[in-house]
C-alpha positions in Angstrom: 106.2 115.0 150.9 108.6 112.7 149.5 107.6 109.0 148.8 104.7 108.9 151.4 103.2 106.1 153.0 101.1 104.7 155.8 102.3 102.0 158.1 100.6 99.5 160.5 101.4 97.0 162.6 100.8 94.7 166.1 102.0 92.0 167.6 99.8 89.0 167.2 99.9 85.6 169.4 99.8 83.4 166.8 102.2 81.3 164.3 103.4 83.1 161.4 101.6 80.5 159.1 97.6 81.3 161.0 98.1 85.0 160.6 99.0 85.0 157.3 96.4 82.6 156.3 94.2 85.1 158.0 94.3 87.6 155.2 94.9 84.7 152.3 91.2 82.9 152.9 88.3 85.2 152.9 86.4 83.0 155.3 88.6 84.0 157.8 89.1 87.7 156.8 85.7 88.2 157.4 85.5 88.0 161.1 87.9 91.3 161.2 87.5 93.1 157.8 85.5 92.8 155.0 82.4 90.9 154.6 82.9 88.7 151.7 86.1 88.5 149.6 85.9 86.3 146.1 88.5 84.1 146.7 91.9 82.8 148.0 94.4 85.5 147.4 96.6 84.0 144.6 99.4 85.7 143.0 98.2 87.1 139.5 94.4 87.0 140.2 92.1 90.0 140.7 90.1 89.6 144.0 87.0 91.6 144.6 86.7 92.5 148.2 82.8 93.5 149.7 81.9 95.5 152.8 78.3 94.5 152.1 76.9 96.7 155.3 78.3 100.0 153.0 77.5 98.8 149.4 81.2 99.0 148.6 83.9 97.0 147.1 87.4 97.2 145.9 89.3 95.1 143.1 92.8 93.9 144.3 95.7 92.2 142.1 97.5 90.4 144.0 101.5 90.9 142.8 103.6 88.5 145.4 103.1 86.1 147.7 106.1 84.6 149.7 104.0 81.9 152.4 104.2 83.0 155.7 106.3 86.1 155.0 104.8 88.3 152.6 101.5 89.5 150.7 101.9 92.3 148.1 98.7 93.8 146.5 97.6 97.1 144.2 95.0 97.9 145.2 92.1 100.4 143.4 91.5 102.3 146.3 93.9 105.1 145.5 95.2 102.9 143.2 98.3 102.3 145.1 100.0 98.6 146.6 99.5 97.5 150.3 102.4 95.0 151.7 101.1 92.7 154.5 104.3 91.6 156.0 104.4 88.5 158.4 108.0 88.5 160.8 107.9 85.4 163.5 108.9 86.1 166.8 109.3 82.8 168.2 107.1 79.7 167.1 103.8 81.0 168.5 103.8 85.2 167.7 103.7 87.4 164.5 104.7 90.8 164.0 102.3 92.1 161.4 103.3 95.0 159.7 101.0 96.7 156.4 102.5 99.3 154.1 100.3 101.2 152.1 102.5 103.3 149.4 102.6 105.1 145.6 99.7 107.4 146.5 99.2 109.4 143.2 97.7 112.5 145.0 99.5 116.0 146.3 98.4 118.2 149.1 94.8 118.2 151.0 93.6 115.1 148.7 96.9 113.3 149.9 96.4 114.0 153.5 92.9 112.8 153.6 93.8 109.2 151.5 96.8 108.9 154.2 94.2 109.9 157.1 91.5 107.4 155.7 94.0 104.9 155.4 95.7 105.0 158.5 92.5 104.9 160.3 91.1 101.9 158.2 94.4 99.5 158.5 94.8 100.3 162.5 91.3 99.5 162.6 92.0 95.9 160.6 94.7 95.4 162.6 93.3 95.9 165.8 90.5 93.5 164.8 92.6 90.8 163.8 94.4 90.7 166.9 91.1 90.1 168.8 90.0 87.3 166.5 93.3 85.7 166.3 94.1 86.1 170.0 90.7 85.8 171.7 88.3 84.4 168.5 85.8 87.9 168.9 85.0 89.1 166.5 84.4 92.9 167.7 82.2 93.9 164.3 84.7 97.4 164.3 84.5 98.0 160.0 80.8 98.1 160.7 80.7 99.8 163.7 83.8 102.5 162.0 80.3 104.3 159.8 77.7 103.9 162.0 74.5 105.8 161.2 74.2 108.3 163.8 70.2 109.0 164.1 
């Protein structure tokens, strides 16, 4: 597989400006994706993100940001860089694509990064949409690992 690469995206209601400030401020992320982020994304800083309900985190770098357009991050899961890309369709809706790509791994290890991945960024995506359309937040990265008894 040549250059692979997961893609996301979905409509959102909302001005270009909201949604992308959705992912910059960590007070906002929170309501649909991690739990606590440790700051403003900033181009050239290293942000630590937390999904405190798993004991996890993940270091970010962020490498661009064009306001209202487009976030570019390498990230250390898989060590590989995730575009959040923000495309107005009219003054009050955002077409949200995120690009996840330079995946290091070959064969089963690939598949499963690109599985896990996929599945995490729809589930972002999804949960975004509710909080920025309808202000739920519909607690999905903690529901995603439930402990089944």
């Amino acid at each position: 597989m040549e250059n692979p690469y997961v893609e996301v995206q979905m409509l959102i209601r909302k001005p270009a400006s909201e949604v992308f400030e959705a992912f910059i401020d960590p007070e906002i992320t929170k309501n649909f994706w991690f739990t606590r982020g440790s700051g403003k994304l900033e181009e050239g800083r290293t942000i630590t993100w937390e999904w405190e309900m798993y004991n996890v985190s993940s270091q970010v770098f962020v490498k661009e940001i064009l306001p209202n357009q487009k976030i570019s991050v390498q990230w250390d899961q898989y060590q590989t860089t995730v575009d959040f890309e923000f495309k107005p369709l009219g003054e009050d809706s955002t077409y949200v694509t995120i690009k996840q790509y330079g995946f290091k791994t070959t064969g089963a290890e690939l598949l499963a990064e690109i599985n896990g991945a996929s599945g995490g960024f729809t589930t972002v995506i999804d949960g975004l949409k509710a909080y920025m359309e309808h202000g739920i937040n519909l607690n999905l990265i903690a529901d995603k690992f439930a402990k089944l008894a």
